[in-house]
C-alpha positions in Angstrom: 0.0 0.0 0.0 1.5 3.3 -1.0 1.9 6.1 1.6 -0.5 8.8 1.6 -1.1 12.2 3.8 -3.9 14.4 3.7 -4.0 17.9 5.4 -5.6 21.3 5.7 -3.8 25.1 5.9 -6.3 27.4 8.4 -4.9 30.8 8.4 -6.1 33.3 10.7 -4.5 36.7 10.6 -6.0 38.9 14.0 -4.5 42.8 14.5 -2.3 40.9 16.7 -0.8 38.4 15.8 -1.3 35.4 13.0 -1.9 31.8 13.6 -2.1 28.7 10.8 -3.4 25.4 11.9 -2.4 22.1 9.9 -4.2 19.3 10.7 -3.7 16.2 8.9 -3.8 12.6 8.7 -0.5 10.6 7.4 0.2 7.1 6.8 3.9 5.1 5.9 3.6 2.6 2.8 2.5 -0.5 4.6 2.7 1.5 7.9 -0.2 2.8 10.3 -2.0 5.9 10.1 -1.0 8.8 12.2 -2.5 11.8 12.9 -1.2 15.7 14.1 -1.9 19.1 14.7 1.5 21.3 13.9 0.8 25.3 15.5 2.6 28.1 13.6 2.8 31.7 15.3 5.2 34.4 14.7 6.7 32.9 17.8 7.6 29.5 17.1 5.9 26.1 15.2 4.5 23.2 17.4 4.3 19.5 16.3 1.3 17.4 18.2 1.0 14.0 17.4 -2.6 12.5 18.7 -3.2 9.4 19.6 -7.0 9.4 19.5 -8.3 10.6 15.9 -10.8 10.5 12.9 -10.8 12.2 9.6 -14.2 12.4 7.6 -13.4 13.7 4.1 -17.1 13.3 3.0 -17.9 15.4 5.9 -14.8 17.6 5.7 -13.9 16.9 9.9 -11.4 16.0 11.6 -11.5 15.0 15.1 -8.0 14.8 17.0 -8.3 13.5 20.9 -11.4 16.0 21.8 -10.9 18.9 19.7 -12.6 19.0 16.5 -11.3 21.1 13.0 -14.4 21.9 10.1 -15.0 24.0 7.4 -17.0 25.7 10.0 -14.7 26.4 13.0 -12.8 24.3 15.3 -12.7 23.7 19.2 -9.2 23.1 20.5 -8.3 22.0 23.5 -4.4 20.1 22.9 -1.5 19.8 25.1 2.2 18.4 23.8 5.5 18.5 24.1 6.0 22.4 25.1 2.8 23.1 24.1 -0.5 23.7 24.4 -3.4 24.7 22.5 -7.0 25.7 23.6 -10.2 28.3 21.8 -12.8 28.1 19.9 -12.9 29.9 16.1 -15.9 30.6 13.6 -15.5 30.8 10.3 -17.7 32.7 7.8 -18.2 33.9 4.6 -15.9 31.0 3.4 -15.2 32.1 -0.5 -14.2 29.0 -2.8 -12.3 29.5 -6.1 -15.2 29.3 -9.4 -13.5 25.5 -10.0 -10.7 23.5 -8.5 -7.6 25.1 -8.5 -6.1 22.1 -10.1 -8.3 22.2 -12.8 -8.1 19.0 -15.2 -5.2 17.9 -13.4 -7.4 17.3 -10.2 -8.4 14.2 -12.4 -4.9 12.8 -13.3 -4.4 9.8 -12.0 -1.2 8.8 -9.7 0.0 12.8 -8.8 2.4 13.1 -6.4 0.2 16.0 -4.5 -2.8 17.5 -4.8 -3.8 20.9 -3.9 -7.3 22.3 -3.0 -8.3 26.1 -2.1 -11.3 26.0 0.5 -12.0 29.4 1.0 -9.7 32.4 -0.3 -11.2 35.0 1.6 -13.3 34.6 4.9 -14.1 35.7 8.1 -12.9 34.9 11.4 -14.1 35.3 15.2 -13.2 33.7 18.1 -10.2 33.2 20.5 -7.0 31.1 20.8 -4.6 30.1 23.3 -1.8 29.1 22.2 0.9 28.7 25.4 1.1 32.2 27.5 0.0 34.4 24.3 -3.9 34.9 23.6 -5.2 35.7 19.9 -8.9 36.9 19.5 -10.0 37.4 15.9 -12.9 39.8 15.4 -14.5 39.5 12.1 -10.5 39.0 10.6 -9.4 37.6 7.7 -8.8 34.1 6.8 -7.7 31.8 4.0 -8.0 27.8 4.1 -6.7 25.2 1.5 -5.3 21.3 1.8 -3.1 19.1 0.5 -3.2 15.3 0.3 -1.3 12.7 -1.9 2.1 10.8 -1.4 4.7 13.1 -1.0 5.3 17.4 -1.3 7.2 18.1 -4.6 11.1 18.3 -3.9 11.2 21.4 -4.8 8.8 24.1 -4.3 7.9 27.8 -3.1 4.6 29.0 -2.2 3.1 32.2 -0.7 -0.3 33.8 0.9 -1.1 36.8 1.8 -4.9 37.9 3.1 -6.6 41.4 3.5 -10.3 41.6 4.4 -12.1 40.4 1.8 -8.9 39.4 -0.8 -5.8 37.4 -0.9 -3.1 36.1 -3.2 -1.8 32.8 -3.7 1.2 31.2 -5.8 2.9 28.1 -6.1 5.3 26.7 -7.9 6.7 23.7 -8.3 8.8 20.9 -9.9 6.3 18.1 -10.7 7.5 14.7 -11.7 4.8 13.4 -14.7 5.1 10.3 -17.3 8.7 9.4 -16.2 9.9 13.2 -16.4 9.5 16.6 -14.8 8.0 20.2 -15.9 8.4 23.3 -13.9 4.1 24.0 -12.9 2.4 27.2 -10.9 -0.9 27.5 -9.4 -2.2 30.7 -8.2 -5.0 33.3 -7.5 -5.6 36.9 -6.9 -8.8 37.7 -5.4 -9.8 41.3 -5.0 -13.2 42.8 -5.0 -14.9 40.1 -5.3 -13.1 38.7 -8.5 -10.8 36.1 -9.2 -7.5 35.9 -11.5 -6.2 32.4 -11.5 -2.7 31.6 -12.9 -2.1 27.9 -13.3 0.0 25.7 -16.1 -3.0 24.2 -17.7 -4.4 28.0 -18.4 -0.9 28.5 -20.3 1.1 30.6 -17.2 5.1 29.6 -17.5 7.3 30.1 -14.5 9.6 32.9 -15.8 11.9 32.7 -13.3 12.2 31.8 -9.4 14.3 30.9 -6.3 14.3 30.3 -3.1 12.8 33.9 -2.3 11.2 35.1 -5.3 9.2 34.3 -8.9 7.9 35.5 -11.9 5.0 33.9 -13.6 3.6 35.0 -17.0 0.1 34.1 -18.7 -0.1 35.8 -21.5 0.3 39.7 -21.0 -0.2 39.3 -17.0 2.9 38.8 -14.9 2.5 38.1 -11.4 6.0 38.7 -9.8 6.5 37.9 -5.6 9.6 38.8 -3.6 10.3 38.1 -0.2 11.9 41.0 1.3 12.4 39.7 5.0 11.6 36.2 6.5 10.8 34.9 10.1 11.3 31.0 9.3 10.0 28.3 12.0 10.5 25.0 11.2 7.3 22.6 10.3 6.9 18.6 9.1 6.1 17.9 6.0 5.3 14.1 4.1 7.8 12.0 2.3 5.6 9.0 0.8 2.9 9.7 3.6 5.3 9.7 6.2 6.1 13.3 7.9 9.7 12.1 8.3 10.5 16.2 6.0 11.6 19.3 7.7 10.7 22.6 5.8 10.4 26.1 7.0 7.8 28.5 6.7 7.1 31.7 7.7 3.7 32.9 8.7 3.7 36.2 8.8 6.5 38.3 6.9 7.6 41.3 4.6 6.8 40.1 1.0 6.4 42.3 -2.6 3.3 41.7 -4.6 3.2 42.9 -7.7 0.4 42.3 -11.3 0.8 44.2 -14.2 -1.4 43.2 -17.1 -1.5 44.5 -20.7 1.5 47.1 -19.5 -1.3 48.6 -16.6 -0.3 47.8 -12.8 -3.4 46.1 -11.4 -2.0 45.3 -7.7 1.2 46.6 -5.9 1.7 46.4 -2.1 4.2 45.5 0.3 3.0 43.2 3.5 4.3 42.7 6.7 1.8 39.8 7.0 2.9 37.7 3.8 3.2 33.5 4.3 6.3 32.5 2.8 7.6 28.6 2.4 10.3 28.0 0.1 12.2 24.6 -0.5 13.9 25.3 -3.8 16.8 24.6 -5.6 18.8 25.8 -8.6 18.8 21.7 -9.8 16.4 18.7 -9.3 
């Protein structure tokens, strides 16, 4: 039996402070299923294995020990290895891309990842605990999505950032297909309630990247993000549904956004309250 993982990205940015919650589900080839909740603040990043769990995909829950992660909200109440974890949030407004961000390749049989967009812009109350420092969230912004396959590409970048009602998202990646490789990107910009969507099967090329920074064209848009300062904390991340990777990510940083299309600048801001996760390479 192959290793698989499955997991969810809930990112909740308050005036004071930004939290992302990554539950997920993991299982070795041949080996038995795991589950965790990994914590990432400004602060630090948290790993906390459970040994009581249940993940509903139909239903979109998952239920680790007592505490309980939806579409909806969660309940928390988690304590680990110099750690612990307890609130309640509610989510709202939850805003889906028009189709899956994968389009046609969300069909293709045998990918090495898959990854969904649950809501690109929504809101968020509520309050969490996490150790000595308290985060409420009153009607703030917050972005969901989830991954699930074997394995994370070898190499990758990718990169949030939220505003009340908007966000941006971009990914690229290295993606081993039929015996070889292409270079592919996914991404969205939502702003006023419309959605721009760059993504290899819509024709966007990867211009040029590294570790902190890419250009993607589709025809005469170019999206282009630099990070300008990073705040890296280390998190897990699945190597043929084992979480046996390190990567680093950070949650909330300084990062240049920048889309020009047909020679007019559409969007151009610097954030202090970017995600940035970047494990790439100049060679496969």
């Amino acid at each position: 039996m192959r290793g698989y993982f499955e997991g969810w990205y809930l990112k909740q940015q308050a005036e004071t402070g930004t939290v992302a919650l990554i539950p997920a589900v993991h299982r070795r080839a041949g080996g038995e299923t795991a589950a965790s909740l990994q914590v990432i603040t400004e602060e630090g990043s948290w790993n906390l294995p459970v040994d009581r769990f249940a993940y509903d995909r139909s239903g979109r829950r998952f239920q680790l020990e007592d505490s309980v992660v939806t579409p909806r909200g969660c309940q928390l109440h988690l304590t680990g290895k110099g750690v612990s974890v307890e609130g309640q949030l509610w989510f709202s407004g939850l805003t889906p891309p028009r189709y899956d961000i994968m389009g046609p390749f969300c069909l293709t049989p045998f990918m090495q990842c898959r990854h969904s967009v649950f809501s690109m812009a929504h809101r968020v109350n509520g309050r969490l605990r996490v150790n000595d420092t308290t985060y409420r969230f009153r009607q703030a912004p917050g972005y969901m999505e989830g991954d699930r396959g074997s394995s994370f590409p070898s190499r990758y970048l990718w990169t949030q950032c939220s505003w009340k009602g908007g966000c941006v998202m971009l990914s690229a990646a290295d993606i081993p297909f039929l015996g070889g490789h292409f270079t592919g990107c996914i991404g969205v910009v939502y702003a006023g309630g419309t959605e721009k969507r760059f993504a290899t099967y819509l024709g966007a090329k990867v211009e040029a990247a590294d570790a902190v920074s890419v250009r993607v064209r589709q025809g005469d848009a170019v999206l282009t993000v630099r990070l300008l300062k990073e705040h890296p904390h280390p998190l897990f991340a699945p190597v043929e549904g084992g979480m046996g990777r390190t990567i680093h990510e950070s949650v909330s940083c300084r990062t240049l956004y920048d889309l020009q299309e047909g020679g007019r600048r559409l969007l151009h801001f610097v954030s202090d309250r970017a995600s940035f996760e970047s494990a790439w390479t100049n060679s496969r």
